[in-house]
C-alpha positions as CSV (number, residue, x, y, z in Angstrom):
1,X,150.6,59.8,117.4
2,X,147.0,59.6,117.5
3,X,145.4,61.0,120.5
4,X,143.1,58.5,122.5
5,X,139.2,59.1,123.7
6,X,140.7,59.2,127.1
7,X,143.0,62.3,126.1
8,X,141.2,63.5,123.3
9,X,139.8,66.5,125.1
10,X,143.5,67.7,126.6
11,X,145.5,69.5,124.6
12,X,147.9,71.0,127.0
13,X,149.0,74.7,126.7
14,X,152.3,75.3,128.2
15,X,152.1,78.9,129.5
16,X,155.5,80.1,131.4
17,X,153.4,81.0,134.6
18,X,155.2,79.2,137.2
19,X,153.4,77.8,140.6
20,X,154.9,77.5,144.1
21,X,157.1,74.3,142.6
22,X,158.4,76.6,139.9
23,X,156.7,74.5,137.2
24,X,154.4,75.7,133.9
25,X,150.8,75.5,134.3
26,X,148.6,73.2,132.1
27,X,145.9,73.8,130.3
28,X,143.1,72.0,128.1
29,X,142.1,73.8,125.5
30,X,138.8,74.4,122.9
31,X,138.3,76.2,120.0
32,X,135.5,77.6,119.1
33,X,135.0,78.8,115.5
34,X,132.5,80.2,113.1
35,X,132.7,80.2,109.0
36,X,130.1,81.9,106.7
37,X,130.1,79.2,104.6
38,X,128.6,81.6,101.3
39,X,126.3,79.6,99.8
40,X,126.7,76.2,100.4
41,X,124.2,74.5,98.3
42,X,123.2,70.9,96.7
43,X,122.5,70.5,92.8
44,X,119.5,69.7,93.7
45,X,116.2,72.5,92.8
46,X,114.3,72.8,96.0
47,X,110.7,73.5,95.1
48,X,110.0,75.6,98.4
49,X,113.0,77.8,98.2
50,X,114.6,80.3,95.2
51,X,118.2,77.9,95.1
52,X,117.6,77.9,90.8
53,X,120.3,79.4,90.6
54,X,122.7,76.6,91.9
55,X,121.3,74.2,89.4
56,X,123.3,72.7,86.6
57,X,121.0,74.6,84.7
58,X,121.2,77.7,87.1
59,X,122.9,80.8,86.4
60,X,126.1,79.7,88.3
61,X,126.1,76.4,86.6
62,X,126.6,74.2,89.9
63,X,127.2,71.2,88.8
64,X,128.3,67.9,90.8
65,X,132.1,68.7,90.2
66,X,132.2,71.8,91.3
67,X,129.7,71.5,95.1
68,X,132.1,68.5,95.9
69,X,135.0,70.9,95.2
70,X,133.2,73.5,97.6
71,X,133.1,71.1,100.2
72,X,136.5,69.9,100.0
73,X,137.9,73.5,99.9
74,X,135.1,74.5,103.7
75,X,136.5,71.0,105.1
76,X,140.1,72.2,105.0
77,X,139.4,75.6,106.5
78,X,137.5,74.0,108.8
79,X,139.8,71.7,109.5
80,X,142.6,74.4,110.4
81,X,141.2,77.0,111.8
82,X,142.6,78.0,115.4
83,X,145.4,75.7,114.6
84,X,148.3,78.3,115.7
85,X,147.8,77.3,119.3
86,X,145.9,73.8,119.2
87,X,146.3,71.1,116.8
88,X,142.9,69.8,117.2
89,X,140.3,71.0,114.6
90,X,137.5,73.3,116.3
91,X,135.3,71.9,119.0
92,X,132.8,73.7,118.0
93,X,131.9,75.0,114.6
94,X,129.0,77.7,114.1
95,X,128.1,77.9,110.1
96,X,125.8,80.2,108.1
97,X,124.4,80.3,104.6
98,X,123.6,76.5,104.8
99,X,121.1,75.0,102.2
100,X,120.4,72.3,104.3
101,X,121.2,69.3,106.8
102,X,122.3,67.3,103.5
103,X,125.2,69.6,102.9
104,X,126.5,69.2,106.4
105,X,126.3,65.7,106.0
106,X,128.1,65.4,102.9
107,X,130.7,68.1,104.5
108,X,131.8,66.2,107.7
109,X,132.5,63.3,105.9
110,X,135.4,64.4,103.7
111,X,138.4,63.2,104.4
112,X,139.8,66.3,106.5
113,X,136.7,65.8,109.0
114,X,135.3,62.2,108.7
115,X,138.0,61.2,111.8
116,X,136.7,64.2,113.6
117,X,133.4,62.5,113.8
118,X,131.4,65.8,114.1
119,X,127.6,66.1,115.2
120,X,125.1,68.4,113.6
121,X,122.4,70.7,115.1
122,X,120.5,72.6,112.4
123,X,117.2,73.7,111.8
124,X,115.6,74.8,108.7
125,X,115.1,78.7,108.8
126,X,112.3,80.4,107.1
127,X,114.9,82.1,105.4
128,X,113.4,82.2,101.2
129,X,116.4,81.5,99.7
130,X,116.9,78.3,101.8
131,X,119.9,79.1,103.9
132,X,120.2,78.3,107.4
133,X,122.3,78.3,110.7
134,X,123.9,75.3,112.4
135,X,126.3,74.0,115.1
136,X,128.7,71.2,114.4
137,X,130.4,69.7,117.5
138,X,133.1,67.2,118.1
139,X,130.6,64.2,119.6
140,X,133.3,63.0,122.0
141,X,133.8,66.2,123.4
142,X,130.4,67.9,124.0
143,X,127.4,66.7,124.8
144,X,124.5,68.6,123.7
145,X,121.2,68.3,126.0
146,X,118.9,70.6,124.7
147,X,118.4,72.8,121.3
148,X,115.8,75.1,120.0
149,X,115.5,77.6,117.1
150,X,114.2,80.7,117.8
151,X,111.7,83.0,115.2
152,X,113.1,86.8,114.5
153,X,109.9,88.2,113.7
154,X,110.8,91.6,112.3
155,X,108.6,93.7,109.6
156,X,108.6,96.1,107.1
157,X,106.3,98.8,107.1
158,X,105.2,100.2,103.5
159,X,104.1,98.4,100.1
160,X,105.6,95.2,98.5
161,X,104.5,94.5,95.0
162,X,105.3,90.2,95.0
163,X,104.5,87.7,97.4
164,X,107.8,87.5,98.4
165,X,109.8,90.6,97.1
166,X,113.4,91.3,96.8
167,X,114.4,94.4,98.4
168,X,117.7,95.6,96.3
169,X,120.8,95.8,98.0
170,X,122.8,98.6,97.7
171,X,125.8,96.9,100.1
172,X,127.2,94.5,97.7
173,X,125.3,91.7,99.2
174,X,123.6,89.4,97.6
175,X,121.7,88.0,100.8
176,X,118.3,89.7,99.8
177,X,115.7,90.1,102.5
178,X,112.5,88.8,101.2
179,X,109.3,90.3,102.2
180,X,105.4,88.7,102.5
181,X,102.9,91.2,101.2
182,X,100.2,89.6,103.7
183,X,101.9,91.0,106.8
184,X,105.2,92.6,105.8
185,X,107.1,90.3,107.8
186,X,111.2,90.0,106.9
187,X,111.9,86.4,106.5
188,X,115.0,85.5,107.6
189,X,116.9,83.2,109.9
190,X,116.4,81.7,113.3
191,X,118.6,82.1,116.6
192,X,119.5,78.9,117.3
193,X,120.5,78.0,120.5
194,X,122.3,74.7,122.0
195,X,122.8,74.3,125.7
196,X,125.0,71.0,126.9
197,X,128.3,70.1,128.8
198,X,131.8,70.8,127.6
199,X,134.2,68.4,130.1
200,X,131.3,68.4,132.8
201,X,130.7,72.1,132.5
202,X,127.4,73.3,130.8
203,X,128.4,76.2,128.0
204,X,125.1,77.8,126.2
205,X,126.4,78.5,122.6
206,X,123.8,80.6,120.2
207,X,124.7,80.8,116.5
208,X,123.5,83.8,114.4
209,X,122.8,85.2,110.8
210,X,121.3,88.5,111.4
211,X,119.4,90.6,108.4
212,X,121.5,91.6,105.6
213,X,121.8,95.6,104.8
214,X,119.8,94.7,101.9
215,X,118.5,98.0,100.7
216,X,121.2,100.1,102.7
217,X,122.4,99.9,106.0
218,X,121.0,102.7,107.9
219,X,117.6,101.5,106.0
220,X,117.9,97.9,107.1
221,X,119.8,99.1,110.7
222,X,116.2,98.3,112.6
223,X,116.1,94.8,111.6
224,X,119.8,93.8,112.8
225,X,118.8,95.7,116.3
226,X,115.8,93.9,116.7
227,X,118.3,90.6,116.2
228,X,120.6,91.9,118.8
229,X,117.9,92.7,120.8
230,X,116.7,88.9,120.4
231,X,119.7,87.9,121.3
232,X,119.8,90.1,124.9
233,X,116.8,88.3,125.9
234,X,117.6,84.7,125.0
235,X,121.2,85.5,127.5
236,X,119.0,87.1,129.9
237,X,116.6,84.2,130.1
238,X,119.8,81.9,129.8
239,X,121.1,83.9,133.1
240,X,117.6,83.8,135.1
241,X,117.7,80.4,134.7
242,X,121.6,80.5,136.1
243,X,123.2,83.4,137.0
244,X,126.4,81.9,136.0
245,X,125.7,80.9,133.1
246,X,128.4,80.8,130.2
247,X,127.5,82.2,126.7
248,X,129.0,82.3,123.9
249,X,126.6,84.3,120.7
250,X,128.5,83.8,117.4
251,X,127.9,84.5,113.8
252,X,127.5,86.9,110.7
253,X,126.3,89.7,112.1
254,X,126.0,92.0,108.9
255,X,127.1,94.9,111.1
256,X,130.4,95.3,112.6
257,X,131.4,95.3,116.6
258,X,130.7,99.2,116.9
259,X,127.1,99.4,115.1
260,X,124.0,99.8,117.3
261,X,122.5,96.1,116.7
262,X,125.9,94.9,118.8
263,X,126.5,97.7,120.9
264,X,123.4,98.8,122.0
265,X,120.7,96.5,121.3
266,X,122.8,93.7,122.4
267,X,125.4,95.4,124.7
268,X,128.8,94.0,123.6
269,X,131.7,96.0,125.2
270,X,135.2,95.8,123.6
271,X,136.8,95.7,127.1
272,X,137.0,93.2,129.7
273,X,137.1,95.7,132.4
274,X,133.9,97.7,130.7
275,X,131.4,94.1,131.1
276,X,129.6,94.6,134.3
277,X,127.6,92.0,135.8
278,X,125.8,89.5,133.9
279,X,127.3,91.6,130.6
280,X,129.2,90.1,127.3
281,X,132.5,90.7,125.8
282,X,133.6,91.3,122.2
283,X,136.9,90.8,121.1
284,X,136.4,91.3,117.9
285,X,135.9,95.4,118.2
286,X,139.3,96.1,118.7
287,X,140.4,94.0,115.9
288,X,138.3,96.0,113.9
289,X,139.7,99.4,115.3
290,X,142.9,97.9,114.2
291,X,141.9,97.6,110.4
292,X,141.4,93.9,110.8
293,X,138.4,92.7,109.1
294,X,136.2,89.5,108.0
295,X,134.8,91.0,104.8
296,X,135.6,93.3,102.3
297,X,133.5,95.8,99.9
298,X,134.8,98.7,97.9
299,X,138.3,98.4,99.1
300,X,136.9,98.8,103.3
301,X,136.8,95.8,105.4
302,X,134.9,95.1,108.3
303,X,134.1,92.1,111.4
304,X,130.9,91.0,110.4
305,X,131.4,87.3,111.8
306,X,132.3,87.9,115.8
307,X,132.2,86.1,118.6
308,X,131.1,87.4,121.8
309,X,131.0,85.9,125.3
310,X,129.1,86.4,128.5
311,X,131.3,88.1,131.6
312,X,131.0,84.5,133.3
313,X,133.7,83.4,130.2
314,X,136.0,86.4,131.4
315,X,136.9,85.5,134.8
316,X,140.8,85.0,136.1
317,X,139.8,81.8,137.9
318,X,140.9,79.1,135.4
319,X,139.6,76.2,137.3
320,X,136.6,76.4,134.6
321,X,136.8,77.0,131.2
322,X,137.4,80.5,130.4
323,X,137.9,83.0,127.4
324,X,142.0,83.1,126.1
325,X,142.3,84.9,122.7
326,X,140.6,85.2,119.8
327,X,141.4,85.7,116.1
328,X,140.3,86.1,112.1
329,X,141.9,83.2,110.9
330,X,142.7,84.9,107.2
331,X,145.5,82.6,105.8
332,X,147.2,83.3,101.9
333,X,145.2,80.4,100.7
334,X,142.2,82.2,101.4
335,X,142.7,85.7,100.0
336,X,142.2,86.5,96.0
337,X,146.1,87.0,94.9
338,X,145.3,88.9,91.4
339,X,142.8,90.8,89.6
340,X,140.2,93.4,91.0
341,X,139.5,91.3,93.9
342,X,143.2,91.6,94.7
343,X,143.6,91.3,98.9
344,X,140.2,90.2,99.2
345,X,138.6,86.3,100.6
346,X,138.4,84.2,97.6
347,X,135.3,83.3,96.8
348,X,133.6,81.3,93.8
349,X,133.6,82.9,90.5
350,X,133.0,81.6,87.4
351,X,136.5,80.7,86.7
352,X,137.0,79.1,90.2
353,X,135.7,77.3,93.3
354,X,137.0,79.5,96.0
355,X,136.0,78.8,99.6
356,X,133.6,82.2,100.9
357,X,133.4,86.1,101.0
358,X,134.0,86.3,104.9
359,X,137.0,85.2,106.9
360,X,136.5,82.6,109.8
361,X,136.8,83.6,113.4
362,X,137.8,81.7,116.8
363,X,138.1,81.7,119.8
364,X,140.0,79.8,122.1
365,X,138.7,78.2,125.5
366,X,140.7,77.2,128.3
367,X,140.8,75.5,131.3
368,X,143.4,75.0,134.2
369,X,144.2,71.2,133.9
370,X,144.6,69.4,137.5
């Protein structure tokens, strides 16, 4: 049965919490997601950016066959992801490693999405390899009113022999940091923030890609506080503005719940009773406590992609949306079931179009339906 405009936003959750009639509770529910989509790039040679190498002609060969199977392969995780406890695709959708707004076009209309009819926010970052942040969101179900990207201007101190150097990663990424030799500033990506109303109720969502460890982590640590550090003040200003406001910061972090750019520069706490006033919540550090992870190098995984929400999203009083559960949505389909890589996200290699190095993560939002 297809679900009409005028239901489209209530899926019901059935929780056995009885009222004073002895009947269930019901509940609409959201998800909210976020996908590292690993290098999501056209054919096409952008003169501004270094994308040679997803050329035809480019060392990994990307041809028109093989983006169009890339898409078709984000567009079904995409479309499933959350789908345990709501049938509906994700409300929201926070991406990373994005060429550009193309890409997202051509990914929201294959066939898993096209019905979804999603809208896109995105920005181009000054980012040197050309990938970028962005929001989808389900059009008849949010409503943005306002968007900005926001400049990380970090820098390295010291000598840099190119224009725009490569520093050489030492983590097993290959999301280089590139350096100007004019002011040592680290180009990478913008915060980018959307405000608008989700059923009548403003939500303030900020999607992230901090700085790779690109040249080791305790080396690169400063740059991923001074993005955590960012992202404090953007909620603080968020919660001058309104006290009350509700936040949810998402993305790939490069660090996981426990580092200093989450919990100290930005102030994540893994419990609910630990978030004080005007404080945000991270599910996602238990998880990895638990040996749950995202991503996966040398045989240790780690949450790189979280989602974290302000203590306004925390509350018991479901007549507004509020935070439900989270998860890493890390089905068989998306892990590597041979070879080295055994256990690992399946990602593209030269002998197949996988889908991305990270896991996806969700949330869920609900709301006490009257």
């Amino acid at each position: 049965m297809k679900i009409t405009h005028g239901i489209a936003i209530v899926i019901l959750l059935f929780f056995m919490v009885p009222n004073s009639f002895g009947q269930p509770k019901k509940y609409i529910i959201h998800t909210v997601a976020f996908y590292n989509f690993e290098n999501l790039f056209d054919t096409v040679d952008d003169p501004d950016t270094f994308d040679e190498e997803w050329t035809p002609n480019g060392l990994q060969r990307w041809t028109v066959n093989k983006y169009q199977k890339k898409l078709s392969n984000l567009a079904r995780v995409l479309a499933e992801i959350g789908s345990g406890e709501n049938t509906d695709s994700p409300t929201f959708i926070g991406g990373c490693e994005i060429e550009n707004r193309g890409v997202l076009e051509d990914l929201i209309k294959q066939p898993k999405l096209i019905e979804k009819d999603y809208g896109i926010i995105h920005f181009d970052s000054p980012d040197k390899r050309g990938i970028d942040v962005a929001l989808l969101y389900q059009k008849n179900k949010f409503q943005p009113t306002s968007f900005s990207n926001i400049p990380l201007y970090i820098y390295k101190k010291g000598n840099s022999n190119t224009e725009n150097s490569k520093l050489i990663s030492d983590e097993g990424s290959d999301d280089e940091m590139q350096v100007s030799t004019k002011n040592y500033r680290v180009y990478t990506r913008d915060q980018l923030l959307v405000t608008g109303f989700l059923d009548g109720e403003e939500i303030n969502i900020i999607v992230n890609h901090w700085p790779s460890r690109s040249g080791g982590e305790k080396k690169s640590s400063p740059f991923r506080e001074a993005a955590g550090a960012l992202n404090r003040r953007i909620i603080d200003s968020l919660q001058r503005i309104n006290p009350n406001a509700k936040v949810i910061t998402m993305g790939d972090m490069n660090d996981g719940p426990y580092n200093k750019s989450v919990k100290i520069a930005l102030g994540a706490k893994a419990k609910k009773s630990e978030v004080k006033e005007f404080g945000v919540f991270n599910p996602f550090e238990e998880m990895a406590k638990s040996g749950m992870g995202t991503i996966a190098y040398r045989d240790a995984w780690d949450v790189f992609d979280q989602i974290i929400v302000s203590e306004s999203l925390i509350k018991t009083d479901y007549s507004t949306f509020q935070y439900w559960k989270a998860g890493i949505y890390n089905k068989s389909f998306l892990i590597q079931n041979s070879g080295q890589y055994k256990g690992y996200p399946l990602r593209h290699s030269n002998t197949e179009i996988g889908y991305s190095d990270h896991f996806p993560v969700y949330i869920y939002l609900i709301k006490e339906k009257k």
